[in-house]
N, CA and C atoms as a LAMMPS dump frame, in Angstrom:
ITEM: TIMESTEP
0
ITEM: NUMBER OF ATOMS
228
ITEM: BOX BOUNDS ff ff ff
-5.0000000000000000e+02 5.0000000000000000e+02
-5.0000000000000000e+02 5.0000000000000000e+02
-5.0000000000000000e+02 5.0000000000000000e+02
ITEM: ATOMS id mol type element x y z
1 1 1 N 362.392 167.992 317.118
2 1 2 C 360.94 167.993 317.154
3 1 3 C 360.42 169.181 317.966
4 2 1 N 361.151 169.377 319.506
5 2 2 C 360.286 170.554 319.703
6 2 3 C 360.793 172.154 318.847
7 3 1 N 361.62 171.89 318.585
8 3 2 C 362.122 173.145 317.487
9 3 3 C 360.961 173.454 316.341
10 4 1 N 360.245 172.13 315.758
11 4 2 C 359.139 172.154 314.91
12 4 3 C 358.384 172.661 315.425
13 5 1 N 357.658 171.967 316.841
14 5 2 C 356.709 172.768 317.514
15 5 3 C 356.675 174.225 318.122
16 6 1 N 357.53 174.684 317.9
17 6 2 C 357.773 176.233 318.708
18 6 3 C 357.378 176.695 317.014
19 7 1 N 358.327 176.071 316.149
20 7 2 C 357.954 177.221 315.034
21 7 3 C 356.598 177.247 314.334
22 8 1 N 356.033 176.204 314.446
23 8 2 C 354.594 175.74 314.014
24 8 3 C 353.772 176.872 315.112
25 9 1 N 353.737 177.2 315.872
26 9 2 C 353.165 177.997 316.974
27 9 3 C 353.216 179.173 316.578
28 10 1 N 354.918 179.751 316.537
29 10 2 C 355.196 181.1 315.85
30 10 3 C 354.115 181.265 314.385
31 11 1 N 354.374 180.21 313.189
32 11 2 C 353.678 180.439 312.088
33 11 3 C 352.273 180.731 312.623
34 12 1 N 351.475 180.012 313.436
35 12 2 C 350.124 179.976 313.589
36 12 3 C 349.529 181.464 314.305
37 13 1 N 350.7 181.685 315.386
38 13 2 C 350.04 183.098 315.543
39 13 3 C 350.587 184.52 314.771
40 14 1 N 351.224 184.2 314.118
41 14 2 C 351.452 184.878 312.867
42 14 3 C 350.134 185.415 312.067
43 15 1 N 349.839 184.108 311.265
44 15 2 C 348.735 184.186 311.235
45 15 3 C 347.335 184.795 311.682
46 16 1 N 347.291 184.733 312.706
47 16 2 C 346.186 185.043 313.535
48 16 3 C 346.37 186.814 313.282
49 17 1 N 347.778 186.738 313.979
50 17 2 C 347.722 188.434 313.955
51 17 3 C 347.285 188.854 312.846
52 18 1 N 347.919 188.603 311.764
53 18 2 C 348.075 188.97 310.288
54 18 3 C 346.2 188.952 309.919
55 19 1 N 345.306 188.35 310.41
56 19 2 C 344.721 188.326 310.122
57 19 3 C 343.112 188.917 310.67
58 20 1 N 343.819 189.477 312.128
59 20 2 C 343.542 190.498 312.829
60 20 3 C 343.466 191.687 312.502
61 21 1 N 345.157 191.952 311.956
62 21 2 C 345.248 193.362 311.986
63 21 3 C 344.775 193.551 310.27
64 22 1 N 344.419 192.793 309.431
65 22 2 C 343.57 193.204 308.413
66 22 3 C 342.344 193.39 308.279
67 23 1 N 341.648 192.532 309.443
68 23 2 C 340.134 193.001 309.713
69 23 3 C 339.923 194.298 310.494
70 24 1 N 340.832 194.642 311.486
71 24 2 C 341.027 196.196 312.007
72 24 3 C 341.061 197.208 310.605
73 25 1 N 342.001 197.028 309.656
74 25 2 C 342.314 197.878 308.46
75 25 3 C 341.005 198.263 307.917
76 26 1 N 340.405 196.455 307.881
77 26 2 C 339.066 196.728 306.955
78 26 3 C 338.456 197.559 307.423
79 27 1 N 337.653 197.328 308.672
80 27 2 C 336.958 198.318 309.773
81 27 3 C 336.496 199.651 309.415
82 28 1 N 338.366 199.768 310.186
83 28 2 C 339.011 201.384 309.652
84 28 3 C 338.551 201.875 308.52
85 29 1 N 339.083 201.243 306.858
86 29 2 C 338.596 202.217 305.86
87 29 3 C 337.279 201.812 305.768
88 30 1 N 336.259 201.041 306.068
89 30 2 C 335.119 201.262 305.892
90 30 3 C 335.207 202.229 306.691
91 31 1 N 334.816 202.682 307.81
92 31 2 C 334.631 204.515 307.929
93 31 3 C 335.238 205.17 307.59
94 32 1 N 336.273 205.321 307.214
95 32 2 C 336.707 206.607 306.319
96 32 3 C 336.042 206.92 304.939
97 33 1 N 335.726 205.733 304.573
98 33 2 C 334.797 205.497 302.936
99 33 3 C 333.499 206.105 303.886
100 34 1 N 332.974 205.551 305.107
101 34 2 C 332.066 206.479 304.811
102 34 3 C 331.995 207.937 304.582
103 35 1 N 332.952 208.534 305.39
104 35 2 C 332.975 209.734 305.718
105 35 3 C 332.784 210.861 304.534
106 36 1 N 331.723 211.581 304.109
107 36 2 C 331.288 212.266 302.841
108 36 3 C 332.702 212.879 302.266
109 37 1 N 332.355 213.028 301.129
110 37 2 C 333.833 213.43 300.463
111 37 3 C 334.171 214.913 300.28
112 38 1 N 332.791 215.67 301.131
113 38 2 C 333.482 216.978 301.53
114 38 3 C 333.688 217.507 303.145
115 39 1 N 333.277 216.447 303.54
116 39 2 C 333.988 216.475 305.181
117 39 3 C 334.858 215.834 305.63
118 40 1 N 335.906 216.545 306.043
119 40 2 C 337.179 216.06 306.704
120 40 3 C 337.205 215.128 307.548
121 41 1 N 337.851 213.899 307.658
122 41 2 C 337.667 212.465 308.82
123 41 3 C 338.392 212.979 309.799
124 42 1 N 337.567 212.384 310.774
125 42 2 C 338.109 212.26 312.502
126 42 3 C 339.764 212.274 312.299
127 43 1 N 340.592 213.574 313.161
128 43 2 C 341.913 212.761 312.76
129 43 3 C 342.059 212.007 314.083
130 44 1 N 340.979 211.163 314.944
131 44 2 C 341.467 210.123 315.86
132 44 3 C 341.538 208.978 314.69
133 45 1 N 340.796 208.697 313.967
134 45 2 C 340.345 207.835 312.858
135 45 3 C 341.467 207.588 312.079
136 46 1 N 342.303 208.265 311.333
137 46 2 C 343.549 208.36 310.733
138 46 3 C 344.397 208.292 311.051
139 47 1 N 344.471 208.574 312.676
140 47 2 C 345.585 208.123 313.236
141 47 3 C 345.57 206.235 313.887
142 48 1 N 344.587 205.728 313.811
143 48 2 C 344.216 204.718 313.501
144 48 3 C 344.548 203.611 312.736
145 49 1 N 344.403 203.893 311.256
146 49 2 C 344.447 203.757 309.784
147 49 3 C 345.893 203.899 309.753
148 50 1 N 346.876 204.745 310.156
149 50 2 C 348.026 204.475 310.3
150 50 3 C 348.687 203.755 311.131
151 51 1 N 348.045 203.299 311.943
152 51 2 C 348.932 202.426 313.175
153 51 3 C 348.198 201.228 312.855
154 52 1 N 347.573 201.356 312.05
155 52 2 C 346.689 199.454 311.187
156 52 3 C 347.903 199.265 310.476
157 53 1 N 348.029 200.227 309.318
158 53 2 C 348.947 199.69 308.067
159 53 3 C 350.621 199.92 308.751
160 54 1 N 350.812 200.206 309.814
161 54 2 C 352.424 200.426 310.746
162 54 3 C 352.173 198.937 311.144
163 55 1 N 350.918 197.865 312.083
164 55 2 C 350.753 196.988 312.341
165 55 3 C 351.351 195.941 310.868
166 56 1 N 350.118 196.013 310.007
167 56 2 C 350.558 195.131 308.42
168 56 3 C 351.785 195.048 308.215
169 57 1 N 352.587 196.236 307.46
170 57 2 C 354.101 196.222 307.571
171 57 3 C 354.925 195.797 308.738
172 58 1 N 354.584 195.716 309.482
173 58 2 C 355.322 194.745 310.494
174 58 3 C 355.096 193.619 310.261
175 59 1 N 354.284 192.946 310.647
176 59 2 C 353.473 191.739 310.3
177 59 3 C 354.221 191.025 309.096
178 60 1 N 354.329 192.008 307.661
179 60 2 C 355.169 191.846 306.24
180 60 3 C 356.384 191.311 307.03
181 61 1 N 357.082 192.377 307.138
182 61 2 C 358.385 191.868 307.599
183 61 3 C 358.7 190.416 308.507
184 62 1 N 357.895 190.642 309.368
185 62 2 C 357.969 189.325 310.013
186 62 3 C 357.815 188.052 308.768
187 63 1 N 356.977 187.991 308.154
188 63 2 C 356.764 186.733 306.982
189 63 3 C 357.866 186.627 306.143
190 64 1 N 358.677 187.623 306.111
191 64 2 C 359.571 188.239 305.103
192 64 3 C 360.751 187.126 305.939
193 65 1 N 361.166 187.883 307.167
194 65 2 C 362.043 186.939 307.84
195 65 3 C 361.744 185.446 308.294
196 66 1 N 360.525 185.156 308.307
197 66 2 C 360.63 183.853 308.344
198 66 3 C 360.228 183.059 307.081
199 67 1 N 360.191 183.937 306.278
200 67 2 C 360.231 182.918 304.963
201 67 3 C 361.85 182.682 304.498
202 68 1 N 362.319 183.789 304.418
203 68 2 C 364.048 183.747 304.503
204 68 3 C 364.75 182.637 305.562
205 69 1 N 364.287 182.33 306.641
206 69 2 C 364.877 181.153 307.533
207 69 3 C 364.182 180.469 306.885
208 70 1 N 363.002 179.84 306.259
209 70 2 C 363.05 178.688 305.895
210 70 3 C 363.776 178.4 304.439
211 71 1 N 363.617 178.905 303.408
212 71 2 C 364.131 179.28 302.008
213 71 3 C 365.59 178.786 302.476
214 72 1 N 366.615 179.379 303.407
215 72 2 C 367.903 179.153 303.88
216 72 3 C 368.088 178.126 304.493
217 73 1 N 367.02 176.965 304.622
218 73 2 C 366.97 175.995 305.662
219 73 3 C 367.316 176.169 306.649
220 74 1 N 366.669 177.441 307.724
221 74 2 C 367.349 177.234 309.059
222 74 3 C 365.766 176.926 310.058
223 75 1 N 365.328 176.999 309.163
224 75 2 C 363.961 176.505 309.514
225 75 3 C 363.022 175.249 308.957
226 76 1 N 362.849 174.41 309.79
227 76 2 C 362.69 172.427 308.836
228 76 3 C 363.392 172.129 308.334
């Protein structure tokens, strides 16, 4: 049982992040969409936008591995 509860915790802030670091993403390309399409974006801004979608792909992976522990039953 507390093995459930630790992983129920892990899933939940999983979550959270995951759902963090996609509202950061959003943010992000809303200003870059604004940014006119013959002026060059902030490269603080892009460097940004890359450490959002470096965040996501992490985030992936993580779901990745814990969908694999459960799928394998080493998880419930």
């Amino acid at each position: 049982m507390q093995k459930r509860a630790t992983w129920r915790k892990q899933e939940e802030q999983l979550v959270a992040n995951w759902g963090a670091a996609t509202e950061r993403y959003r943010l992000i390309h809303e200003e870059l969409s604004a940014v006119q399409a013959d002026a060059t974006p902030d490269p603080q801004l892009l460097l940004k936008a890359k450490a959002a979608l470096a965040e996501i792909e992490a985030l992936r992976r993580q779901v990745a591995r814990l969908k694999r522990e459960f799928i394998s039953g080493d998880r419930y």
